[in-house]
matplotlib code that plots the C-alpha trace (Angstrom):
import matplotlib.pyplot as plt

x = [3.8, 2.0, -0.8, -1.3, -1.7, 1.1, 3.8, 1.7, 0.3, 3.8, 6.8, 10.3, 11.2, 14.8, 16.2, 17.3, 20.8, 21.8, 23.5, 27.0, 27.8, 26.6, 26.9, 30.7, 31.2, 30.4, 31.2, 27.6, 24.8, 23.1, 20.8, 17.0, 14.6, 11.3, 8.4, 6.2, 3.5, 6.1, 7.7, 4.5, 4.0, 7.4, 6.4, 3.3, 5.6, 6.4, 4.9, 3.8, 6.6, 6.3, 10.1, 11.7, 14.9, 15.7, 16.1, 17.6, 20.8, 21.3, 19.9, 20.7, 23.5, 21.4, 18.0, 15.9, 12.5, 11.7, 8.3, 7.0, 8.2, 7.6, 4.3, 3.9, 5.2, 2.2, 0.0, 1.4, 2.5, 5.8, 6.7, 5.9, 8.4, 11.0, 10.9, 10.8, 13.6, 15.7, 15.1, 17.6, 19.6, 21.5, 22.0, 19.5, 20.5, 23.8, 23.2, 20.3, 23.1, 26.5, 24.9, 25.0, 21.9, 22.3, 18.9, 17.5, 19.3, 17.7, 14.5, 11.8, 10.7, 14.3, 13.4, 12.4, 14.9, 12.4, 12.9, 11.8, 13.8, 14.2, 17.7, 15.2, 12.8, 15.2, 16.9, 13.3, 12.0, 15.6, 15.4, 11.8, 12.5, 15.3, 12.9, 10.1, 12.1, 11.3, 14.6, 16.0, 18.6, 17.7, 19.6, 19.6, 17.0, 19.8, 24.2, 25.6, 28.8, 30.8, 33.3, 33.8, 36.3, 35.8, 38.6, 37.9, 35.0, 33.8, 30.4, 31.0, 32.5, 29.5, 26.6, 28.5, 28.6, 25.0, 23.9, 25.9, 25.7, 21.7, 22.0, 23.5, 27.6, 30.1, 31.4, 34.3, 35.3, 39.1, 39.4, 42.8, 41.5, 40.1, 36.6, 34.6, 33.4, 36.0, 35.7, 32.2, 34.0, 37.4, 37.1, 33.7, 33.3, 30.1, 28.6, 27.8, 27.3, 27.8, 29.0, 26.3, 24.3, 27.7, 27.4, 23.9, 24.5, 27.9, 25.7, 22.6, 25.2, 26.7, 23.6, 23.3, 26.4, 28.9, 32.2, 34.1, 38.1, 39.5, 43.4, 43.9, 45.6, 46.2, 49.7, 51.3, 50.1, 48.0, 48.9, 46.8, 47.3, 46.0, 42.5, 42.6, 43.5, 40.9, 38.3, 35.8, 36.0, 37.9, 36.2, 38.7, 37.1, 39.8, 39.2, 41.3, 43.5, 46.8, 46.2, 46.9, 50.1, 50.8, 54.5, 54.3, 57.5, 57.3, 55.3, 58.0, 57.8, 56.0, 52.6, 52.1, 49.7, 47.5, 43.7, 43.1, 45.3, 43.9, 40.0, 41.0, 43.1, 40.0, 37.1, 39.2, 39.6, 35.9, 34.7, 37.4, 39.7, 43.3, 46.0, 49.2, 51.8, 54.2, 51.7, 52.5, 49.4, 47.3, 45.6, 43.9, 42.9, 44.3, 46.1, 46.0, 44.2, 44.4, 42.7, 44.2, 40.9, 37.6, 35.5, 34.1, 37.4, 38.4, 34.9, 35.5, 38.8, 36.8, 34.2, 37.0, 39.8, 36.4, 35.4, 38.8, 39.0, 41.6, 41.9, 40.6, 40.5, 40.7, 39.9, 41.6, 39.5, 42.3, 38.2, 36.9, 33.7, 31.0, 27.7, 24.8, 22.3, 23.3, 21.8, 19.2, 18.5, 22.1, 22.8, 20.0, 19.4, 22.6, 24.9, 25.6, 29.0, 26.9, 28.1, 27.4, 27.9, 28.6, 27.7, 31.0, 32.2, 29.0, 30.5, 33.2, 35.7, 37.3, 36.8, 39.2, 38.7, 41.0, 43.9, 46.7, 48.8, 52.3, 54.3, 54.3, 56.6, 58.5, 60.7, 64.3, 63.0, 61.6, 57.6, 55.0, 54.6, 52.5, 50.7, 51.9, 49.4, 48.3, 44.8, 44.8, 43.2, 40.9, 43.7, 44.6, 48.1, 49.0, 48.5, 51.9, 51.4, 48.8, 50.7, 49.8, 50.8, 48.3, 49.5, 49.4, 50.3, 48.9, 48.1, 45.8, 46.3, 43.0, 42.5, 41.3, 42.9, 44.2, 44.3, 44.1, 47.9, 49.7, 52.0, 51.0, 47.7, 47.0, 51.0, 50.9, 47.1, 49.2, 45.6, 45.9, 45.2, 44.0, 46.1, 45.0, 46.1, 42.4, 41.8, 41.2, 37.3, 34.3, 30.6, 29.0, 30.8, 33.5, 36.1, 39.8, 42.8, 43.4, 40.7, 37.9, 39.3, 37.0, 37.1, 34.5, 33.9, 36.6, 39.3, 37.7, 36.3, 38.2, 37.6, 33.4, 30.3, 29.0, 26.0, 28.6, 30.2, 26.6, 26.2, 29.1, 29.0, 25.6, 26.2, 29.8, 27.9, 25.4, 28.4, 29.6, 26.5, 26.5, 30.0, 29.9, 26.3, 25.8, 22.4, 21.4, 18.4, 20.1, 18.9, 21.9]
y = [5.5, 9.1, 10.6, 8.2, 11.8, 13.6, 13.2, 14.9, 17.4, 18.7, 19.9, 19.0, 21.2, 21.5, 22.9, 26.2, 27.7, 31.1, 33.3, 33.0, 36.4, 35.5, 31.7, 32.1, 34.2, 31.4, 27.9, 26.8, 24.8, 27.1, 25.1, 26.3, 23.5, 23.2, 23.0, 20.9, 21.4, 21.5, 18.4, 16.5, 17.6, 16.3, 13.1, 13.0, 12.6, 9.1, 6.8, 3.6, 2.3, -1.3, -1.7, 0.8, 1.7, 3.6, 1.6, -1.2, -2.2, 0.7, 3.2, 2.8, 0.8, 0.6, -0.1, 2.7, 2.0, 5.0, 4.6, 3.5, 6.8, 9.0, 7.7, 8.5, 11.6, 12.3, 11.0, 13.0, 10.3, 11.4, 9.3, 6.1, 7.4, 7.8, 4.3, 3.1, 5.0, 4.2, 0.1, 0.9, 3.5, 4.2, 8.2, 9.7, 12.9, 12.4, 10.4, 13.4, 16.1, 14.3, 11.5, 12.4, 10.1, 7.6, 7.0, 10.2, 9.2, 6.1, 7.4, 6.2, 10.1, 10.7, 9.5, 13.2, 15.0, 15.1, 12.7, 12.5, 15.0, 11.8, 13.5, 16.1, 14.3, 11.9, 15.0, 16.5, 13.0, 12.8, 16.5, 16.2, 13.2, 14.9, 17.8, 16.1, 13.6, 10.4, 9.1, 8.2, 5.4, 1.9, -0.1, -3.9, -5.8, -8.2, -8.4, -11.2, -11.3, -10.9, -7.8, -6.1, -3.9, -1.7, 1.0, 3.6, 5.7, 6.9, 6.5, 2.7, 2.2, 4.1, 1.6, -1.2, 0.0, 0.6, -2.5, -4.8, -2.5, -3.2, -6.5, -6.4, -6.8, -4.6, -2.0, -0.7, 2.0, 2.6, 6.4, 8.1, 11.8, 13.9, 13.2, 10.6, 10.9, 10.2, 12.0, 12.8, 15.2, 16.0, 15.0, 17.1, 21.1, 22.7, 24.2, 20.9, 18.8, 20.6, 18.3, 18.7, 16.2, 13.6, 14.7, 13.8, 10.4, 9.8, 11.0, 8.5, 5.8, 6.1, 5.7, 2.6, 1.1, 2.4, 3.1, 5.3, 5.3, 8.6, 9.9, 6.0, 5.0, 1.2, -0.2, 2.8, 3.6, 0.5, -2.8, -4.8, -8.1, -6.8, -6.5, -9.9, -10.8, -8.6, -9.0, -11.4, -10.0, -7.2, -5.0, -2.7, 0.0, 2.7, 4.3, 4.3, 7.4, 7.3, 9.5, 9.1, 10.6, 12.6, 12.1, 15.3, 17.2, 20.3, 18.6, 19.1, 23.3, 24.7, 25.2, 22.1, 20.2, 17.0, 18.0, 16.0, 17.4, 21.1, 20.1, 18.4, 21.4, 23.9, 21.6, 21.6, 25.0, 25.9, 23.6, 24.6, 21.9, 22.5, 22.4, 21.2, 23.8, 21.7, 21.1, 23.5, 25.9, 25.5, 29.0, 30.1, 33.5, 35.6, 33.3, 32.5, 28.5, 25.9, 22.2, 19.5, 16.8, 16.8, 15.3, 16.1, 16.4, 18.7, 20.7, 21.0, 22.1, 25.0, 26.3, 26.0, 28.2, 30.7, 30.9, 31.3, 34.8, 32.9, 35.8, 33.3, 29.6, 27.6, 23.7, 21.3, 17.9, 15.7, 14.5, 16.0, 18.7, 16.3, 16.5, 18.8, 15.7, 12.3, 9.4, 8.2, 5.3, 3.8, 5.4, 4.8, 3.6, 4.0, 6.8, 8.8, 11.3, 14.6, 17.9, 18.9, 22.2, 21.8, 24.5, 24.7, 25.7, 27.9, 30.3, 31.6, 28.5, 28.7, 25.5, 23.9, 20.6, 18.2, 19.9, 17.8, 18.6, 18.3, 20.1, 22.7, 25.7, 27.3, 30.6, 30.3, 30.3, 27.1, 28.3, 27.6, 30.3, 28.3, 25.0, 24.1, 22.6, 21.1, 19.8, 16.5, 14.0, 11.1, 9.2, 11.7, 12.2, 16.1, 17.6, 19.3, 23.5, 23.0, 24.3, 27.2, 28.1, 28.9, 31.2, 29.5, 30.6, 27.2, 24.1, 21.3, 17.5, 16.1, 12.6, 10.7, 7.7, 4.5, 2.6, 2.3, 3.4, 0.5, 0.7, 0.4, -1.6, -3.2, -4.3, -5.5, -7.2, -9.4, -9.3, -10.3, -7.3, -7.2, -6.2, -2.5, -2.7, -2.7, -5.3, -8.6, -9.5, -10.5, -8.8, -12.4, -12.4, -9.7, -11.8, -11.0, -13.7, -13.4, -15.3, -13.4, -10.3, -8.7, -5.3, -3.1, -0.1, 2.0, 0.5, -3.4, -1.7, 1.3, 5.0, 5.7, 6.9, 7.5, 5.4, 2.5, 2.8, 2.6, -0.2, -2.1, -1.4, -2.9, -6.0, -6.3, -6.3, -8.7, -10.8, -10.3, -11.1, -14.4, -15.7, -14.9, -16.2, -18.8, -16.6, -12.9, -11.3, -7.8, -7.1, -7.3]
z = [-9.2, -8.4, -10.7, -13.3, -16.0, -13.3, -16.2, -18.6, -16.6, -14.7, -16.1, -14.0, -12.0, -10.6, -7.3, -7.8, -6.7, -4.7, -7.2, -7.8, -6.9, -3.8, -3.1, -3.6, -0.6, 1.9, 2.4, 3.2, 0.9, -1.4, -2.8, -2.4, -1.3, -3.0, -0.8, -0.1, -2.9, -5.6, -4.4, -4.5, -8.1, -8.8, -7.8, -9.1, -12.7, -11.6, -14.5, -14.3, -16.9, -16.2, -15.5, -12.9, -14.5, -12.0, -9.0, -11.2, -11.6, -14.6, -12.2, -7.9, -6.8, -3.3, -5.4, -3.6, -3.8, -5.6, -7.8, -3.8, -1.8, -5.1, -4.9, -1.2, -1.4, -3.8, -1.2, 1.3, 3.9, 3.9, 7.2, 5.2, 2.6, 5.1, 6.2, 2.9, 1.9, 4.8, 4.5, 1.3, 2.2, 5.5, 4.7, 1.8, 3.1, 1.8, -1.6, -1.9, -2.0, -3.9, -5.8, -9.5, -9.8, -12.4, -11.1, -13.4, -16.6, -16.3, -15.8, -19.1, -18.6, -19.8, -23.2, -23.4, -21.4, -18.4, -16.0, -12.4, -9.6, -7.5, -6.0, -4.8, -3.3, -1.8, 0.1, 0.7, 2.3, 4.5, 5.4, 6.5, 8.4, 10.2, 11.1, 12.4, 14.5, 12.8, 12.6, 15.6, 17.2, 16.7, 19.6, 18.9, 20.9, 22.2, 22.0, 20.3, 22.0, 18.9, 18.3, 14.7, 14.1, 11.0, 9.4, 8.1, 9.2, 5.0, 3.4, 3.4, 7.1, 8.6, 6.7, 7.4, 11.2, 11.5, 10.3, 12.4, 15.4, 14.7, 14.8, 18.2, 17.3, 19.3, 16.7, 16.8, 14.0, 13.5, 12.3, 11.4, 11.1, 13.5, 13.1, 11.5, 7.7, 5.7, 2.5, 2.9, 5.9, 4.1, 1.0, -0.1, 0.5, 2.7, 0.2, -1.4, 2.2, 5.8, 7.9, 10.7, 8.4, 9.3, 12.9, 13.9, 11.9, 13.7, 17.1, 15.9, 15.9, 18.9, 20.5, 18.6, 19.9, 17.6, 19.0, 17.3, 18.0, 16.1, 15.5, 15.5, 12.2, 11.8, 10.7, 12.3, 15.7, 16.1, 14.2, 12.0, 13.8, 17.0, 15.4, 14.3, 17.9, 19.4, 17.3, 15.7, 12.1, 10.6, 7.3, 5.5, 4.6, 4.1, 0.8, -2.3, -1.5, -3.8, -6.1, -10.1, -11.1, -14.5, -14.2, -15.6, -16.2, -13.1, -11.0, -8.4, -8.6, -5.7, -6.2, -7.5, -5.5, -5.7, -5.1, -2.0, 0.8, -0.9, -0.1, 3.1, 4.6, 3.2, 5.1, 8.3, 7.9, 7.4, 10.5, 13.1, 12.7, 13.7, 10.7, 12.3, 11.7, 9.7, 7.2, 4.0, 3.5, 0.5, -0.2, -3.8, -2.9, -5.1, -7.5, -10.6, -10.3, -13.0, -12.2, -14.3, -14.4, -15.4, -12.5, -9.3, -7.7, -10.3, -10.1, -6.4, -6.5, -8.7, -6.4, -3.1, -5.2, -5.8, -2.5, -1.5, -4.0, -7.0, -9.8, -12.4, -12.3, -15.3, -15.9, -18.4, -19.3, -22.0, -23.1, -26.3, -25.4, -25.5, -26.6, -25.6, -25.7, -26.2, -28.5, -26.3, -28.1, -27.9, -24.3, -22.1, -19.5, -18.8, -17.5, -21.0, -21.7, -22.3, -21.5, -18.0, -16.1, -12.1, -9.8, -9.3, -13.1, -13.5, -11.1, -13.6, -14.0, -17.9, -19.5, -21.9, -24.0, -25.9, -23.6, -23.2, -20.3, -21.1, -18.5, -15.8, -16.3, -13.3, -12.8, -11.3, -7.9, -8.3, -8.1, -10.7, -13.4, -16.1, -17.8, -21.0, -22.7, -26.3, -28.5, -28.7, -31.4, -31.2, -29.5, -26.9, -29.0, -28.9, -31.9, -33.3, -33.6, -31.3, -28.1, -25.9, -22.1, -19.7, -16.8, -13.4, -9.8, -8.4, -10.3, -8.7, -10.1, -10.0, -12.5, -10.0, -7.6, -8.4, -5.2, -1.6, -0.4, -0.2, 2.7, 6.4, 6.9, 3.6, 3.7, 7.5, 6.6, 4.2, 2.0, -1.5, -3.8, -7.9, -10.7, -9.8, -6.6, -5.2, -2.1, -3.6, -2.7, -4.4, -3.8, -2.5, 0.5, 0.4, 1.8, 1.7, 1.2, 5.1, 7.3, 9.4, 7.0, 4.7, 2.4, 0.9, -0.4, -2.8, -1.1, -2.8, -5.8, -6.2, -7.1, -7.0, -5.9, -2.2, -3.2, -3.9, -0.8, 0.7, -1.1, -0.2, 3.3, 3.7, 1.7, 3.5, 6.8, 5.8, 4.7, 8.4, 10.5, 8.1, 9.1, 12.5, 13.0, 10.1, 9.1, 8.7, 8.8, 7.2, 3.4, 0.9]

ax = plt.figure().add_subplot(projection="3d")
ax.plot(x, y, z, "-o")
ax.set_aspect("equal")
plt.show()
């Protein structure tokens, strides 16, 4: 814990933002860090509340210690909290910025709408460590002749990487973009992560062993079987890509786009990446934007089209406009449905609720003009009369993925997959139909958090060094 009267004595106090006037004219962070006095009052507020919520299973999927390092961080030994926060969590620095922290709404100061800034701290403890040159490679001691091959080089790929590569495996990550990252690269704008934060890791690792094989996409220009000929043990770890579809009437007007390829082609745009010339540009500025999903795709579809210069950008959620503050009493710890208001739709994004989407309107030349749209009831049935159109020069689907992409690897690997088309593997041992063939991450669990992917990737790994060596010594 911190001060044992900190949470009566300090009031929370959040990270504050650029203004939107100005944060919108740049791709970069604009989040302003509090220093170092601040932050130790913020962790002062950790309680002793007997039973941690927040690094339970209700709170971290990775189990950060966080009562220890918010308790070091009040004593000012900000190294020990950078151990202690690592021994759980490969990158903080990432989870710090795009984790939604389930850890705060499970938080027993959030009885009172107050709970600890742990997101803060975690970033402040990563960033600090970063500046003062604590973290640095950790080379195994020994090699233990075995070979992994990993694919996919996302949030779960890299933990899974580090760990083994620690251990002393040969590593070898299979990456079909450009660059290693996965979405935390493609998938998630600057101004919430800049991607030097995934180059010193990718760098970090490297020096750990980590080799990292790029432009290399398995079951089409390298097959499947030859990593189960080359290699000790194979982890999946390619993400659950194929997007949801509306089978919306319209969707095939131009202007019509899913939200992934838009937030891909913007990040490769902001970091110098080259856009190969057959690939259809996907530009907001000056448009008329409408985002059809409620999440944090959706949201950063929002703050891309605003920092591109869209006219107006409006959001539709099919979910009723939920609560200001919800039940505690039935809700927590657990995540609750309460309005929230991203960066992203604070900067001028129209919201609607209960809107039904339920088709996209076109002119004769075969370009989007509108969204026709409707309220819907408790059951998500449109409500007759209800029906309005809002104008649209470029419409983003964004409700989310329903499973890894079927064809090429996960056909060739031959793996058994669940009724949702997920990777069949359980979280003991993460082991796929196929022998020496295991899966983790969105592409086992499907559509989540970066934290999950941590997770997974670590326990996957774990899983690994136990089948290849008949004992581990890595933490699950």
């Amino acid at each position: 814990m911190g001060k044992v009267t900190g949470f009566l004595e300090f009031d929370r106090q959040d990270q504050k933002y650029e203004l939107a006037g100005d944060r919108i004219r740049h791709f970069r962070e604009f989040t302003l860090p509090l220093d170092d006095g601040d932050l130790k009052k913020q962790a002062a507020r950790c309680m002793d509340c007997g039973i941690p919520f927040c690094h339970g299973p209700t709170g971290c999927p990775v189990h950060n210690q966080i009562p220890d390092w918010n308790d070091l961080v009040y004593q000012g030994d900000w190294e020990q909290a950078s151990r202690d926060l690592h021994s759980t969590n490969n990158f903080p620095e990432f989870t710090g910025r795009v984790c939604p922290a389930p850890c705060e709404e499970a938080c027993t100061l959030n009885l009172e709408n107050e709970p600890v800034a742990i997101k803060a701290i975690e970033q402040a403890i990563a960033d600090k460590a970063w500046d003062m040159g604590w973290i640095k490679p950790e080379p195994p001691k020994s090699l233990t002749g075995k070979r992994v091959a990993i694919v996919g080089a996302g949030p779960a790929g890299l933990s899974a990487a580090q760990q083994l590569a620690r251990v002393g495996h040969e590593v070898h990550v299979f990456e079909r973009e450009n660059r290693p990252g996965g979405l935390l690269r493609y998938g998630i704008p600057d101004f919430k992560l800049e991607k030097h934060h995934v180059e010193r890791r990718v760098k970090q690792m490297e020096a750990e062993g980590v080799v990292f094989h790029c432009n290399v996409e398995i079951g089409l220009t390298k097959s499947f079987s030859s990593l189960q000929s080359e290699f000790d043990a194979v982890l999946m770890s390619g993400g659950a890509e194929r997007p949801r579809d509306p089978q919306l009437p319209g969707m095939e007007l131009a202007g019509v786009r899913y939200a992934m390829p838009f937030l891909t082609q913007s990040n490769k745009r902001v970091n110098g990446e080259h856009i190969p010339e057959s690939e259809e540009e996907i530009l907001a500025g000056g448009k008329h934007v409408v985002v059809i999903g409620g999440g944090d795709t959706a949201s950063d579809c929002v703050g891309t089209s605003f920092r591109q210069g869209a006219l107006a950008v409006t959001q539709l959620d099919i979910r009723p406009r939920p609560p200001e503050i919800e039940d505690k009493l039935t809700v927590w710890p657990y995540w609750p449905t309460k309005m929230r208001t991203s960066s992203s739709q604070a900067e001028g994004a129209e919201r609607e609720f209960q809107a039904a989407t339920l088709g996209i309107e076109g002119n004769n030349k075969g370009h989007v003009t509108g969204v026709r749209c409707a309220r819907v009831n408790e059951k998500r049935e449109p409500i007759p009369g209800t029906e309005f159109t809002i104008k649209a020069d470029l419409v983003f689907i964004a409700i989310g993925f329903a499973s890894p992409i079927p064809d090429g690897m996960v056909a060739e690997a031959g793996v058994t997959l669940d009724r949702r088309g997920n990777v069949s593997a359980d979280e003991r041992d993460y082991r796929t139909s196929q022998e020496k063939v295991f899966a983790a991450g969105d592409m086992r669990r499907g559509q989540s958090l970066v934290v999950w992917a941590i997770r997974e990737g670590r326990q996957a790994a774990r899983a690994i060094d136990e089948a290849l060596m008949g004992a581990s010594t890595l933490p699950r």
